[in-house]
NUZA-508748 format. One record per residue: residue number from 0; residue in three letters; x, y, z of N, C-alpha, C in turn. Coordinates in nm, 4 decimals, always signed. Each point is the difference from the previous one (the first is absolute). Layout:
BEGIN
R    i   aa       n_X       n_Y       n_Z      ca_X      ca_Y      ca_Z       c_X       c_Y       c_Z
R  NUM  ALA         X         Y         Z         X         Y         Z         X         Y         Z
...
***
This chain:
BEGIN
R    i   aa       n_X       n_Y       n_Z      ca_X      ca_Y      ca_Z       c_X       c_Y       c_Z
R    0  UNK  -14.1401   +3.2915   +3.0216   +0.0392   +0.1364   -0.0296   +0.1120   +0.0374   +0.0957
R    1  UNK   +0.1042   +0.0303   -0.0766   +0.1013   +0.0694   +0.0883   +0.0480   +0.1536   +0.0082
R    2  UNK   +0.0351   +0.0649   +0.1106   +0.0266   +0.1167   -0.0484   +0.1040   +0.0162   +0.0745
R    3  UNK   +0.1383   +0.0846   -0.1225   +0.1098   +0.0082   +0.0474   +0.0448   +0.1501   +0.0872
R    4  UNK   +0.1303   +0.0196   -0.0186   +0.0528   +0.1067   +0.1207   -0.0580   +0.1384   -0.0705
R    5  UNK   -0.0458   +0.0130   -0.1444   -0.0416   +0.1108   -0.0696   -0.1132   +0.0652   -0.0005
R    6  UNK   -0.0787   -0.1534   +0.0265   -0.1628   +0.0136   -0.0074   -0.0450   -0.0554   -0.1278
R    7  UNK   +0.1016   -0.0934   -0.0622   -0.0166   -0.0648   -0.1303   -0.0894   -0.1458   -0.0259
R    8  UNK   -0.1214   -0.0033   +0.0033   -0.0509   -0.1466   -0.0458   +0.0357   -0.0844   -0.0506
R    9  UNK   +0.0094   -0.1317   +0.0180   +0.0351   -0.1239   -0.0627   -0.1502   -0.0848   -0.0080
R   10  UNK   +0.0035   -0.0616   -0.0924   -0.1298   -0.0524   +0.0217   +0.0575   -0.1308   -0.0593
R   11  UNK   -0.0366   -0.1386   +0.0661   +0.0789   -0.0969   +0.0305   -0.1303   -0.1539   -0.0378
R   12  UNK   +0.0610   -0.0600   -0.0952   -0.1166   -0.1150   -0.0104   -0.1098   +0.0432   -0.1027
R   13  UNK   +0.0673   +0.0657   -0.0570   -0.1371   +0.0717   -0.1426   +0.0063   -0.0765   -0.1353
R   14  UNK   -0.1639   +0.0049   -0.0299   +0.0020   -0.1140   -0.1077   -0.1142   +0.0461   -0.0662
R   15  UNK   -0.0251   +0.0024   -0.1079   -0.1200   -0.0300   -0.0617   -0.0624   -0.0864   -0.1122
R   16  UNK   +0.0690   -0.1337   +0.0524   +0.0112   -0.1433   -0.0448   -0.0339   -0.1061   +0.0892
R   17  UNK   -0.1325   -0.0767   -0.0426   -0.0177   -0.0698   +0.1418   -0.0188   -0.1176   -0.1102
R   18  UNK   +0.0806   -0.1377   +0.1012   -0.0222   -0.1438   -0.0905   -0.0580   -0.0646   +0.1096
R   19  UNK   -0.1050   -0.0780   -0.0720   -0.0882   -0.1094   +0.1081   -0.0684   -0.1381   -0.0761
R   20  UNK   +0.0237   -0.0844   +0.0836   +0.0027   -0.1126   -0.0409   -0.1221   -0.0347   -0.0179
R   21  UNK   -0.1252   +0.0451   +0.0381   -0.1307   -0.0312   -0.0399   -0.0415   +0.1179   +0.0036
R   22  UNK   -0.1734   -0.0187   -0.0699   -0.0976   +0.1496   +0.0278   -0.1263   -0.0726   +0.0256
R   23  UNK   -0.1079   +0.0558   +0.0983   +0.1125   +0.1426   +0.0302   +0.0588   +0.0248   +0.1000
R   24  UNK   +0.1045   +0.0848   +0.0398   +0.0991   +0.0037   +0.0224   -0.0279   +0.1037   +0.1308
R   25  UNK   +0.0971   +0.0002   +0.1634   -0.0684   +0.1124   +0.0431   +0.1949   +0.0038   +0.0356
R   26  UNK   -0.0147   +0.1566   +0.0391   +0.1232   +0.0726   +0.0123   -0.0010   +0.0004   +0.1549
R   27  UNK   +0.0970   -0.0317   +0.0921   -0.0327   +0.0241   +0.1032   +0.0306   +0.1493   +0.0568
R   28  UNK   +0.0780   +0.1152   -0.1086   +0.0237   +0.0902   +0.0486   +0.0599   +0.0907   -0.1060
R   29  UNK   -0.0803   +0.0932   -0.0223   +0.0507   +0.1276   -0.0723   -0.0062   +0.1804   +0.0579
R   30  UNK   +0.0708   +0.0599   -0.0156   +0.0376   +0.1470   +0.0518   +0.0328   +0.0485   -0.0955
R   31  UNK   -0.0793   +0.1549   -0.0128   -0.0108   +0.0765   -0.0860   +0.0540   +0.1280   +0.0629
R   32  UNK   +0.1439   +0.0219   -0.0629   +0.0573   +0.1649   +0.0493   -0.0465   +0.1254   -0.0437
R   33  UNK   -0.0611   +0.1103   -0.0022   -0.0111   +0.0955   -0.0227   +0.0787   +0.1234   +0.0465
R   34  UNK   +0.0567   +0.0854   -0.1004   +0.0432   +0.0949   +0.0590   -0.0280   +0.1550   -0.0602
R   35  UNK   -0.0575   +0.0667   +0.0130   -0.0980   +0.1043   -0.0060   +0.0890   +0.1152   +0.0773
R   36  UNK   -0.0117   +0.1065   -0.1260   +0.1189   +0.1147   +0.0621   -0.0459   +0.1165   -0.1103
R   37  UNK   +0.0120   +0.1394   +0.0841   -0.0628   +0.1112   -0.1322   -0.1425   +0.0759   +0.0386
R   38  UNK   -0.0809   -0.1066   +0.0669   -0.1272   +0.0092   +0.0150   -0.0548   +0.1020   +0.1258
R   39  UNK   -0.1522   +0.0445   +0.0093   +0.0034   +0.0886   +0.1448   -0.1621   -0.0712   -0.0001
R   40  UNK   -0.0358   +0.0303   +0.1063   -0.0963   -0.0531   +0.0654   -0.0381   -0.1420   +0.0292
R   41  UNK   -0.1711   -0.0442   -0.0214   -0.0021   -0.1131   +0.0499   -0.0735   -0.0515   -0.1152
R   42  UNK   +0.0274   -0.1131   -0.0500   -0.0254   -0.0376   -0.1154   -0.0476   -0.1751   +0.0286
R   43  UNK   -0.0473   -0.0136   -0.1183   -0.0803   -0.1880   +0.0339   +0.0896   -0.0890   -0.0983
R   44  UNK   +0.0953   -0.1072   +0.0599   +0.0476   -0.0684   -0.1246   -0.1216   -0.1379   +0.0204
R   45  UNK   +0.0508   -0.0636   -0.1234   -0.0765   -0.1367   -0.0092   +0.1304   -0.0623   -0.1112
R   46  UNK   -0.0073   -0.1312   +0.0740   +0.0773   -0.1412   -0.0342   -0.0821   -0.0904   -0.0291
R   47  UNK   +0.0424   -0.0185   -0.1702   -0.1550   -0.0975   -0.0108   +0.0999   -0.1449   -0.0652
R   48  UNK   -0.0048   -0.1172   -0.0031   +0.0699   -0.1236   -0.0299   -0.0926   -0.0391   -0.1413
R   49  UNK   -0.0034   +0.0012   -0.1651   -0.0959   -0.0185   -0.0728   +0.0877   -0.1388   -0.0820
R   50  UNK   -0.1015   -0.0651   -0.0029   +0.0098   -0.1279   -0.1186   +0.0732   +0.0511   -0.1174
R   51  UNK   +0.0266   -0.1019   -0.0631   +0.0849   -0.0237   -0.1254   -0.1214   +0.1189   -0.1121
R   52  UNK   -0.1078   -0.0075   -0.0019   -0.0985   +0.0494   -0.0475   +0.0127   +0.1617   +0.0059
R   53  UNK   +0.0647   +0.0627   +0.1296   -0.0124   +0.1339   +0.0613   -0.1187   +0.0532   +0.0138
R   54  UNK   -0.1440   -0.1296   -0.0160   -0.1263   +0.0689   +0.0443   -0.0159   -0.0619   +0.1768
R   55  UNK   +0.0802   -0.0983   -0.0106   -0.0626   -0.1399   +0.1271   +0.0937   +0.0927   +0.1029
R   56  UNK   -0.0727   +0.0494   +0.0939   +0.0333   +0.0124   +0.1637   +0.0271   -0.1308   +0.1100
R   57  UNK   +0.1089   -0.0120   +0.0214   +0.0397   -0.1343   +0.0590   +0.0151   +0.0989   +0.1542
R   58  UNK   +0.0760   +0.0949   +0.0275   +0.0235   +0.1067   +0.1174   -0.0258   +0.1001   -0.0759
R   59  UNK   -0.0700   +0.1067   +0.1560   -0.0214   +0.1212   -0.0350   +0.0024   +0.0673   +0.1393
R   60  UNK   +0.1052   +0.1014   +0.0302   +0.0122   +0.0436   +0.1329   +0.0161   +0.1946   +0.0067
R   61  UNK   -0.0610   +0.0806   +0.0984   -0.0086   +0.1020   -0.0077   +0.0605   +0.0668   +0.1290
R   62  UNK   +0.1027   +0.1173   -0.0416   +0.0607   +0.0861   +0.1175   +0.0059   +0.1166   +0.0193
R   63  UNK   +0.0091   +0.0469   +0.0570   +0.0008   +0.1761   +0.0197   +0.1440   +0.0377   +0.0694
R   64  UNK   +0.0673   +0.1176   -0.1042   +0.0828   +0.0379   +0.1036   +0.0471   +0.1482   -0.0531
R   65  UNK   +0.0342   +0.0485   +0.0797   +0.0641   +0.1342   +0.0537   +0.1266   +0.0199   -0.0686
R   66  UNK   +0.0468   +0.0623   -0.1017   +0.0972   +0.0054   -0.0885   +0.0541   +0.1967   +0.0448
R   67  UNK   +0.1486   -0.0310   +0.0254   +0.0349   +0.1309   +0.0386   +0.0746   +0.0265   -0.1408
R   68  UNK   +0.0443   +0.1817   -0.0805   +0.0842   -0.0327   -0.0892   +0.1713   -0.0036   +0.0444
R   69  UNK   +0.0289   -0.0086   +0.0968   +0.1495   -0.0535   +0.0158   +0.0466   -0.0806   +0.0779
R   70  UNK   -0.1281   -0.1000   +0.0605   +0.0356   -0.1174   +0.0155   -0.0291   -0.1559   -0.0913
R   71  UNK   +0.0376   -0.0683   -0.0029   -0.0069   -0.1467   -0.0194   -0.1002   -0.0184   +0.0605
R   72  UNK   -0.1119   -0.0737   -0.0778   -0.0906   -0.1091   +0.0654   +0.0178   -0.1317   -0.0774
R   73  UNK   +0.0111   -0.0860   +0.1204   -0.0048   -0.1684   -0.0505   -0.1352   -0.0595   +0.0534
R   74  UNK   -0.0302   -0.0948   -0.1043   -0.0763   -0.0858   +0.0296   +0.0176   -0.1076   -0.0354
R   75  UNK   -0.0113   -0.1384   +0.1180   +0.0767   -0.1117   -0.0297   -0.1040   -0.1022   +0.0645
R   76  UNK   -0.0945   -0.0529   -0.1022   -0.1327   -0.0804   +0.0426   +0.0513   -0.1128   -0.0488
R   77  UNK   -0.0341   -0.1069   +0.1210   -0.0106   -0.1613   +0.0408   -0.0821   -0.0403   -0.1044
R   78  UNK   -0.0510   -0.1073   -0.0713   -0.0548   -0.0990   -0.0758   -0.0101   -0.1461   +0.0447
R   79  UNK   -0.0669   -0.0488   +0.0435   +0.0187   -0.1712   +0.0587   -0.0730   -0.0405   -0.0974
R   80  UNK   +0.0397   -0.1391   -0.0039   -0.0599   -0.1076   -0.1083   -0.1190   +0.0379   -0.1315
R   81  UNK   +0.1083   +0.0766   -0.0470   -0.1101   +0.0165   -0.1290   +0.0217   -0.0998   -0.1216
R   82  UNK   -0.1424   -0.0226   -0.0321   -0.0424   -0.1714   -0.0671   +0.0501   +0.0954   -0.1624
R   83  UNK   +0.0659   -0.0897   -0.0670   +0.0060   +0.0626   -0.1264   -0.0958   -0.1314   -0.0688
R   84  UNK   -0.1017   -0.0044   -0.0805   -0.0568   -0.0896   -0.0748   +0.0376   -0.0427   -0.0446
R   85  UNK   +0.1407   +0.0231   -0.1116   +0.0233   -0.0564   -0.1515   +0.1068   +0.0808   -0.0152
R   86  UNK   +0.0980   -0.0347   -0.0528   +0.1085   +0.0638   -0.0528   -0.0383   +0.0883   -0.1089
R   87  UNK   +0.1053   +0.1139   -0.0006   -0.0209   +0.1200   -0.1186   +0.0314   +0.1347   +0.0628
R   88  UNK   +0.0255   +0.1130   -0.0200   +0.0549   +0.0881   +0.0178   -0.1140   +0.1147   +0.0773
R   89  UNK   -0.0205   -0.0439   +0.1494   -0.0225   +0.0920   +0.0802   +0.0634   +0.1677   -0.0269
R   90  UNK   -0.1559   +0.0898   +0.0646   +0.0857   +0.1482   +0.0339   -0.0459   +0.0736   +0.1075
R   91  UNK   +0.1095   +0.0372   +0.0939   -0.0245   +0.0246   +0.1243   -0.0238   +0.2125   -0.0902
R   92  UNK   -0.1647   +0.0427   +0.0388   -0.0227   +0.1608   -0.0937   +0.0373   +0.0979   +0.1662
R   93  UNK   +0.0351   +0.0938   -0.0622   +0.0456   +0.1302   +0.1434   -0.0511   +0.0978   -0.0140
R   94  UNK   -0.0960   +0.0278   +0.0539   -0.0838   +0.1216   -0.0356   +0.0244   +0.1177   +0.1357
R   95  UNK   -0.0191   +0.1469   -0.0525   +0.0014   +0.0798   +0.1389   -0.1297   +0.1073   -0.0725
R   96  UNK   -0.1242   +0.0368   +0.0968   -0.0919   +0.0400   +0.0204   -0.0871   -0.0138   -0.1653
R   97  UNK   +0.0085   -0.1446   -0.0479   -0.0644   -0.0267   -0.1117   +0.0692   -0.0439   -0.1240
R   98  UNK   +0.1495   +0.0774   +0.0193   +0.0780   +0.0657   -0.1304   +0.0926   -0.1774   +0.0125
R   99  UNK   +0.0101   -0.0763   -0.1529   +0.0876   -0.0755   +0.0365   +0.1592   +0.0731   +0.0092
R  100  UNK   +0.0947   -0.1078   +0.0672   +0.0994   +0.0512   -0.0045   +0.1194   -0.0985   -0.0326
R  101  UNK   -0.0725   -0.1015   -0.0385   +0.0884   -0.0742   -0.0359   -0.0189   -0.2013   -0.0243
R  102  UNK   +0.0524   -0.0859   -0.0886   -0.1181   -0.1362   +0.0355   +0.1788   -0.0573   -0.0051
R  103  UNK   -0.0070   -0.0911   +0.0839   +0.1027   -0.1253   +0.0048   +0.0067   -0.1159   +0.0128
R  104  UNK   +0.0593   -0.0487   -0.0584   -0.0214   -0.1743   -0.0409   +0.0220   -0.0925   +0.0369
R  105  UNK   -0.0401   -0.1149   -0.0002   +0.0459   -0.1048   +0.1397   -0.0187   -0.1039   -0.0636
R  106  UNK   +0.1065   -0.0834   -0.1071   -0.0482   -0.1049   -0.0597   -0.0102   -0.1025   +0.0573
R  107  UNK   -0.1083   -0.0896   +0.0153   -0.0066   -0.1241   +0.0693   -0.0069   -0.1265   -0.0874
R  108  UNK   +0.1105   -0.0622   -0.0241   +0.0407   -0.1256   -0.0722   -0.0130   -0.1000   +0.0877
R  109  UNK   -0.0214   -0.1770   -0.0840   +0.0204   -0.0781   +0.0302   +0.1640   -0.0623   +0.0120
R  110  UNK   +0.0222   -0.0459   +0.1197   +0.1564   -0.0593   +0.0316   +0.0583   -0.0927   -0.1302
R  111  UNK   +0.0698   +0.0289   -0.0500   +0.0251   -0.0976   -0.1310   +0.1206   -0.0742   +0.0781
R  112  UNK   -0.0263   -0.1699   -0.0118   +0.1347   -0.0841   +0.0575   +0.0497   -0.0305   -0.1309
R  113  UNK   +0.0971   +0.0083   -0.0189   +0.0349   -0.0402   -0.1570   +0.1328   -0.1328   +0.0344
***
């Protein structure tokens, strides 16, 4: 993440395409940006990582934070080696105090050598 002379984000190395040569497969590293703006008080998000299925919980992580309405809040959570089983179209769901807010996708393919 970079931020320039404005206060402008770059977000650098973003993908939501992962190729791996066997399964299953572990990631040695994923980061999830959040940026949360509008809001007042203190509210509970949850980051949940769900199978191709969107029932299977592979990650499930919970935060609390303090949302002003005219500032920016970021949230920018670490991920180490998460095992994907099997290729197919992961979704990282974004929830804030229950309510979803959003699901994103993370396809995990096999490396094709052609």
């Amino acid at each position: 993440i970079r931020v320039d002379e404005k206060d402008r984000y770059s977000l650098l190395g973003t993908y939501n395409r992962i190729y791996a040569d066997r399964f299953p497969f572990v990631n040695p590293k994923m980061v999830i940006y959040l940026l949360w703006y509008g809001g007042k008080g203190k509210h509970t998000i949850n980051i949940t990582l769900l199978g191709p299925d969107r029932d299977t919980v592979l990650i499930e992580r919970e935060a609390e934070t303090d949302l002003d309405p005219v500032t920016e809040q970021i949230h920018c959570v670490c991920y180490p080696f998460i095992t994907f089983p099997f290729p197919g179209t992961y979704w990282w769901k974004i929830s804030m105090d229950g309510r979803e807010r959003g699901f994103f996708p993370i396809h995990v393919e096999p490396r094709s050598y052609l």
